[in-house]
C-alpha positions in Angstrom: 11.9 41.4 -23.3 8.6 39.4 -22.6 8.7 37.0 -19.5 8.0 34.4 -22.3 11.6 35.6 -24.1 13.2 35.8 -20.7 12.2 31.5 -20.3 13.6 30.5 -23.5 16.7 32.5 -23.7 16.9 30.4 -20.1 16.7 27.1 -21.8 18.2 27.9 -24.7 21.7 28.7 -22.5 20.8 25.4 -20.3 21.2 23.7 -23.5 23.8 24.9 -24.8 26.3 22.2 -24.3 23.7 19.3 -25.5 24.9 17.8 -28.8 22.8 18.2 -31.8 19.9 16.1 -32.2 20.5 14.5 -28.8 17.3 12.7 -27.4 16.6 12.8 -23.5 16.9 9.4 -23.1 20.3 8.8 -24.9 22.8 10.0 -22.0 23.2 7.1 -19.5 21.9 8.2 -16.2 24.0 7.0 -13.5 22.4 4.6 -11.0 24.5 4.2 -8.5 22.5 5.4 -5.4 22.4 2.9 -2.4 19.5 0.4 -2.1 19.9 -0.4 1.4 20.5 1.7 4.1 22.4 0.1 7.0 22.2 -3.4 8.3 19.4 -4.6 10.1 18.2 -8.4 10.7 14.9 -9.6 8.8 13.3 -9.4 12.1 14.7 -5.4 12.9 13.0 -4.6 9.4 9.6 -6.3 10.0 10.1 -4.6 13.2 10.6 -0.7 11.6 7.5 -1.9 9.5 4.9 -2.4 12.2 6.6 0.9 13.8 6.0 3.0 10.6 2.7 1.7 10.2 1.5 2.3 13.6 3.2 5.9 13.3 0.9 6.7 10.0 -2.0 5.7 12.0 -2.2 2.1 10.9 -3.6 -0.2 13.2 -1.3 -3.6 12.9 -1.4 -6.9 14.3 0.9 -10.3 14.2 -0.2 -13.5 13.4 0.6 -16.9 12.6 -1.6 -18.8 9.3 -3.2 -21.2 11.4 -4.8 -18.0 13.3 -5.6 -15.9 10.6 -9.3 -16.9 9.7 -10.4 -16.0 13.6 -8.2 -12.9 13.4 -10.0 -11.7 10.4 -13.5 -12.8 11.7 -12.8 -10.7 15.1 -11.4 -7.6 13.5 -14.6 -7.6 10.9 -17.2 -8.4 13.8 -15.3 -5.4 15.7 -16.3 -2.9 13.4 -20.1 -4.5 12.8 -19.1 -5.5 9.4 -21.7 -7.1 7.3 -20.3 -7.0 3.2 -16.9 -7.8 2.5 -15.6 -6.7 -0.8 -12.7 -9.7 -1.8 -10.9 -9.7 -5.1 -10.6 -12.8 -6.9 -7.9 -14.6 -6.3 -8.0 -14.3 -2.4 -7.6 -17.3 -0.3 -10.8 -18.1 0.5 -9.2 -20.1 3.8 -8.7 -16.5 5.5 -12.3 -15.3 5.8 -14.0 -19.1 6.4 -14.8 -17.7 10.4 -16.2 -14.3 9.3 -19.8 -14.0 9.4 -20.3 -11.8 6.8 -21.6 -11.5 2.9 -18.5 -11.8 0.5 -18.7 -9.6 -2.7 -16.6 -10.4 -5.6 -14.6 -7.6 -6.8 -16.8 -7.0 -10.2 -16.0 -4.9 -13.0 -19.8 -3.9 -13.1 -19.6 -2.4 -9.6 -20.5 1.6 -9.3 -18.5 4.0 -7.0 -22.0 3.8 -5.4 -21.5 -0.1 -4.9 -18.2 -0.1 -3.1 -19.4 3.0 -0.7 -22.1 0.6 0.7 -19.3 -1.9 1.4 -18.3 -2.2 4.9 -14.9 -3.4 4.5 -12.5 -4.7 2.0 -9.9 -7.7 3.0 -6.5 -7.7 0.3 -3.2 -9.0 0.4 0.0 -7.1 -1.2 2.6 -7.0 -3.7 5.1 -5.2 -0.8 5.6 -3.6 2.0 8.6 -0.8 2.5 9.8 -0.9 6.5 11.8 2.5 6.3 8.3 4.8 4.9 6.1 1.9 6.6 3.9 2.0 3.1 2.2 -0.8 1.7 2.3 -1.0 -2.2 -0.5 -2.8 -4.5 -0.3 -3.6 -8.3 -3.8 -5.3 -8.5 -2.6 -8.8 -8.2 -5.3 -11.6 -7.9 -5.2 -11.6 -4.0 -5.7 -7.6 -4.6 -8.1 -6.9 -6.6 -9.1 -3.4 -8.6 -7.4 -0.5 -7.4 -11.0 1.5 -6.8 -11.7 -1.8 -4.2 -9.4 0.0 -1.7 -10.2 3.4 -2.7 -13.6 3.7 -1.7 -14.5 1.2 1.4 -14.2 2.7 4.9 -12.5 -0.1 6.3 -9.6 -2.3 4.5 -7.4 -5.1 5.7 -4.4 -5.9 4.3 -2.2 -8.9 5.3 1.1 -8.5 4.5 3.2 -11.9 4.5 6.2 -11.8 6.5 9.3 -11.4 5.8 8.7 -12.6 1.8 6.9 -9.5 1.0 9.1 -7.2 3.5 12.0 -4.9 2.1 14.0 -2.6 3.8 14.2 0.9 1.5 11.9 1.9 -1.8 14.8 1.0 -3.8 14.6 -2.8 -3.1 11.0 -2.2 -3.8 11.2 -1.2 -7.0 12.4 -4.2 -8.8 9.9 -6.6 -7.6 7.2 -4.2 -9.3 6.3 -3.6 -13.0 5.6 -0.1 -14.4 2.7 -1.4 -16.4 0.8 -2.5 -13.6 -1.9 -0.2 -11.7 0.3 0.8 -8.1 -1.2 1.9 -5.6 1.2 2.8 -2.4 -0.6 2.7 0.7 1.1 4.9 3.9 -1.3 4.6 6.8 -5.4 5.2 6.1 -6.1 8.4 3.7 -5.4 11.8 5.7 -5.3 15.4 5.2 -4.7 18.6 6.5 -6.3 21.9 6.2 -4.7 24.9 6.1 -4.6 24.7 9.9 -3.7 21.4 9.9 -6.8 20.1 11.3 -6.2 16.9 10.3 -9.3 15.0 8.6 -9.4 11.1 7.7 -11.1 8.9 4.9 -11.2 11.9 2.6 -9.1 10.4 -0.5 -9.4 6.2 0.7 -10.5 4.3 4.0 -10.3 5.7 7.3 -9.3 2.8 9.0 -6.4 0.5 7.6 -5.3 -2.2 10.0 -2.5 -4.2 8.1 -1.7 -8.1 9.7 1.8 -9.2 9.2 1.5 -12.5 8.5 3.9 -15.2 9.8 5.1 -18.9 10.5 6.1 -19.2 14.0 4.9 -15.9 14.5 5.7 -15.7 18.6 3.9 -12.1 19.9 0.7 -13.6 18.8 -1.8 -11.0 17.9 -0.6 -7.0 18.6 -3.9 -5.5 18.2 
């Protein structure tokens, strides 16, 4: 027998038991996995969040509102930014101290474009404490997904605890399918076959992430 006749004869006794003209979406498929894991406090999960992040590499800091606009103005002058990238529905409050050019996030812009961009500033659809990864669906305050793809530099506030869930499974509902994701653990990394580990390969080589709070008490982390 060919290797080809060895595979089917495989599938063929895998299937055996499947009903006649059975589709592969007509068995229920039980969901019944948990969707949190162990109890923690709104403030233990915001916690495990800033830890996870800071473990992928993240940089993070804590804020309250009424401090964000110098925040964002101190981290971009940090870095000697000069171009923000912004998408369209971002509050224009947050960057009002910066001293920088705003871009809009433009349909016309070239991969080109967004490489000359110093940094890019977004918010979030949610943020997962337990794989400390930060998930995008392109939302007004979010822009294009190439907008955080190709800058070196990108902030992302996260507001805290609304957009905060514990596992990936309470993630999931609050996200649609049909919208462009993008899940976001740490700045882009990867490895070689020695695991020489190399940065900004795939997406930005620095992420700092602000969580974003009323009453927020620790003031800024970074």
């Amino acid at each position: 027998m060919s290797s080809r006749d060895v595979v089917l004869a495989r599938v063929r006794r895998a299937l055996a038991d499947v009903p006649r003209g059975e589709g592969p979406h007509d068995p229920p498929v039980p969901r019944d996995y948990r969707r949190v894991h162990g109890s923690r406090t709104t403030d233990e999960t915001v916690a495990l969040l800033a830890e996870n992040l800071a473990d992928y590499r993240a940089v993070v800091h804590h804020c309250a509102p009424a401090g964000l606009p110098a925040l964002l103005a101190r981290l971009l002058a940090a870095r000697d930014a000069r171009t923000v990238v912004v998408p369209a529905g971002l509050d224009p409050r947050w960057l009002s101290a910066a001293e920088v050019t705003l871009r809009p996030d433009r349909a016309a812009d070239t991969v080109r474009d967004l490489d000359a961009v110093d940094s890019v500033v977004t918010g979030c659809a949610v943020a997962v404490a337990e794989t400390g990864t930060l998930v995008l669906d392109a939302g007004p305050d979010q822009g294009r997904r190439r907008i955080t793809l190709v800058p070196d530099h990108h902030i992302c506030v996260v507001r805290v605890p609304d957009q905060v869930v514990g596992s990936v499974p309470e993630a999931l509902p609050r996200l649609s399918p049909e919208r462009p994701l993008t899940w976001i653990s740490g700045p882009s990394a990867t490895s070689d076959i020695e695991l020489d580990r190399v940065e900004g390969v795939h997406g930005p080589r620095t992420l700092e992430v602000v969580l974003l709070a009323d009453g927020a008490e620790r003031g800024d982390a970074g």
